[in-house]
Residue, then its C-alpha position, 0 to 999 in steps of 0.5 A: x875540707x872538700x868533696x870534690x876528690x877522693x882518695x884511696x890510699x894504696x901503700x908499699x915500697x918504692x919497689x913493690x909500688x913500681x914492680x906493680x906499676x910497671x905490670x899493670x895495664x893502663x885500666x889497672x894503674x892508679x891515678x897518681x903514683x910516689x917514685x923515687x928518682x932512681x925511676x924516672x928514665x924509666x917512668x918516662x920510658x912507659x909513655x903512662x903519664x902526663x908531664x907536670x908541665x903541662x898541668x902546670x902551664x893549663x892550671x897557671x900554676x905558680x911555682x915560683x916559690x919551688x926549690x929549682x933544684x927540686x924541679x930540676x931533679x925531674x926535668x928532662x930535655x926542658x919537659x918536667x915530669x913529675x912534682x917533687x913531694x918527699x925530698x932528702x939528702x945526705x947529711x952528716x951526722x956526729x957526736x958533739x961530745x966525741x968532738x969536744x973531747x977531741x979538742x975540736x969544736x963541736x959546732x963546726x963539723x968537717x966541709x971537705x974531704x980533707x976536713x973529715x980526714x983531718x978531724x977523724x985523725x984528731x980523734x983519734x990519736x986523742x982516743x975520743x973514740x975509736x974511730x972517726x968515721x962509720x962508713x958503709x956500702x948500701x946501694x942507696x947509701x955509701x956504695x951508690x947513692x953517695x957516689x953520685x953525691x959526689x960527683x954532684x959536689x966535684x961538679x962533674x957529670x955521672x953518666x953522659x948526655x949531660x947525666x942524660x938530661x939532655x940525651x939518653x945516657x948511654x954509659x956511665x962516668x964513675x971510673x974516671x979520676x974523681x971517682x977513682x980519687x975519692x974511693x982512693x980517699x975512703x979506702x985509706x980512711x980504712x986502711x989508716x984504721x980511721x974508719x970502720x966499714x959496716x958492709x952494706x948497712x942492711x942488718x937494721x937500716x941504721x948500723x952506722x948511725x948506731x955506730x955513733x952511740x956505740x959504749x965499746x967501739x964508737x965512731x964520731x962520724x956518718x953521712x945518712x939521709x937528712x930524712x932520717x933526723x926525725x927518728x934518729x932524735x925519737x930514739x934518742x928520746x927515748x934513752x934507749x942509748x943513754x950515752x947518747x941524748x938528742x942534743x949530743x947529736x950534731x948535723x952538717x952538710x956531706x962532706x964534698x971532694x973539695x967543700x962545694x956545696x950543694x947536694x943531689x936530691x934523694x927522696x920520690x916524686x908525684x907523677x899523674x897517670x894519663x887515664x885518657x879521662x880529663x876529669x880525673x888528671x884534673x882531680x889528680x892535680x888538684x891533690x897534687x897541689x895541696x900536698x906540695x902547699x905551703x902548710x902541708x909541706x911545712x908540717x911534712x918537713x917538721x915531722x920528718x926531717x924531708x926537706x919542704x919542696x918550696x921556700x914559703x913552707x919554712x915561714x909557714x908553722x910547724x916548720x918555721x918554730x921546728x927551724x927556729x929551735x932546732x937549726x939541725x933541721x936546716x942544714x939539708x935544706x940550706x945544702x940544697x938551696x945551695x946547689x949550683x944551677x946546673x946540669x952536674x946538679x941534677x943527678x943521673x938519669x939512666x934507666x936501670x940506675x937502681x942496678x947500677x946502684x947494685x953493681x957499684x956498691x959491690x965494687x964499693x964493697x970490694x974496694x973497703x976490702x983492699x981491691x984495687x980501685x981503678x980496676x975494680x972501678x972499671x969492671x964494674x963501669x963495663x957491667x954497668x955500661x951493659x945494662x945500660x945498653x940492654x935497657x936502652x935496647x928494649x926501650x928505643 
């Protein structure tokens, strides 16, 4: 306990929280502000905050034990912006029964492209059920994010300058051969009649987790957010799908073009407000401090399914028992720990990234539905490349 800070919660969405920020003058904008990583170009486009790094380098604060892919995820050309707080990524997530009843081991989920092909066909053609994989084409799922995800595990880059770590990005990449290759991929899983297509995945957040404990038409597969993993084992709990308990659920890393590790991280970070007052960034790093703690990332990690932001807080209780009982909890961390040390590994940073999202998953969209996928890739990337020249227009 302490009194020296005091804190006034204010909560909304990741969007309503930046549409507020973004329209507030400097005397109306809180001290500490929760982001996701699609705002970072833009966070740093309005000049408002003061960089972590220099809390970090004033306070010797040591972050040693950090995940570097964490801080990694909100550097840009060598200045760290923000504190990684809430981070994810994508899993996959099947039916342990449907796998065994294929012949297939439930313990051993697909690691490739290739593998989930191969494992969806074998599940098929033994009719443990009626498709191998649930696919979808959220924005910030199957239609954007995942993409991304991809290029991270093919390890290319998304947009240029380097994903715009090292200069400002000025178009994107995602109409090139990878991206053509593993649309390709996806629309034959479909097209094969091994997959399903949930659209844009909107109707409860979770359609294509549900798919899963379908009784008429189930799948054995989805990826989803490893934050997710919390609550999908809650319901589950609750035997409001009876054919589908906790235990039947099996979690393993995303499947990758080539069954590379690694992952991008999804999720929000801290960024301190520069008030011009030094007493209150000082007390907002103090509170930004204690939420990235051992202890407080421990309990957050065990209660949610979000991944610790450093390697201390898995030997620390509640998550060090949670990880001992329940390795499914591991698996998104393992696959971020794995990521390579590189710029490919970091993901996108480009100013209207969460637009870009938007146009994708409509060409994603499109391409489920049978589009051709070069062409449908390159309108959208022109689309794209447009916003990205708007945006860099009114912000340079």
């Amino acid at each position: 306990s302490q009194d020296k800070v005091k804190v006034k919660l204010v909560q909304g969405s990741y969007e309503e929280t930046a549409d507020n920020y973004f329209l507030a003058g400097q005397g109306d904008r809180p001290d500490l502000v929760q982001l996701p990583e699609y705002q970072v170009q833009a966070m740093i486009d309005t000049a408002s905050t003061v960089p972590v790094g220099k809390c970090i380098e004033a306070s010797g604060f040591d972050t040693s034990q950090f995940l570097p892919s964490g801080l990694n995820a909100y550097t840009t050309q060598g200045v760290q912006w923000s504190m990684p707080f809430n981070i994810s990524n994508p899993v996959l997530f099947y039916n342990k029964k449907v796998f065994a009843a294929a012949g297939l081991d439930p313990d051993v989920p697909p690691q490739s492209l290739d593998d989930m092909r191969q494992f969806s066909q074998q599940i098929v053609d033994t009719g443990a059920a009626s498709y191998g994989v649930a696919l979808e084409s959220g924005f910030d799922s199957g239609g954007g994010w995942y993409v991304e995800q991809w290029f991270a595990k093919a390890q290319e880059f998304y947009v240029d300058g380097d994903n715009g770590r090292t200069s400002r990005a000025t178009k994107v990449l995602y109409n090139n051969g990878t991206g053509v290759d593993v649309l390709t991929y996806l629309q034959a899983l479909l097209s094969d009649g091994l997959a399903v297509n949930l659209g844009d995945n909107t109707q409860t957040g979770f359609d294509n987790l549900l798919k899963l404990a379908d009784d008429k038409e189930p799948a054995a597969m989805t990826i989803a957010t490893s934050a997710s993993l919390g609550q999908v084992l809650d319901v589950l709990a609750g035997g409001q799908f009876p054919q589908l308990s906790p235990g039947d659920v099996g979690v393993g890393p995303m499947p990758g073009p080539d069954g590379l590790p690694g992952a991008l991280i999804g999720g929000a970070s801290l960024w301190p407000v520069d008030s011009g007052d030094d007493v209150r960034t000082a007390a907002t790093w103090d509170f930004i401090t204690y939420l990235v703690g051992a202890q407080q990332q421990s309990q957050w990690a065990a209660a949610t399914g979000y991944i610790p932001v450093r390697t201390d807080a898995t030997e620390v209780e509640p998550y060090l028992t949670t990880l001992a009982t329940d390795p499914r909890f591991s698996v998104a961390y393992e696959q971020l720990a794995a990521s390579p040390d590189a710029l490919t590994s970091s993901g996108p940073v480009v100013g209207p990234l969460r637009e870009i999202r938007s146009v994708l998953a409509t060409a994603v969209a499109a391409i489920f539905d049978g589009a051709d996928v070069q062409a449908t890739l390159d309108a959208a990337a022109e689309q794209a490349n447009g916003l990205i020249s708007d945006y860099n227009a009114r912000n340079t």
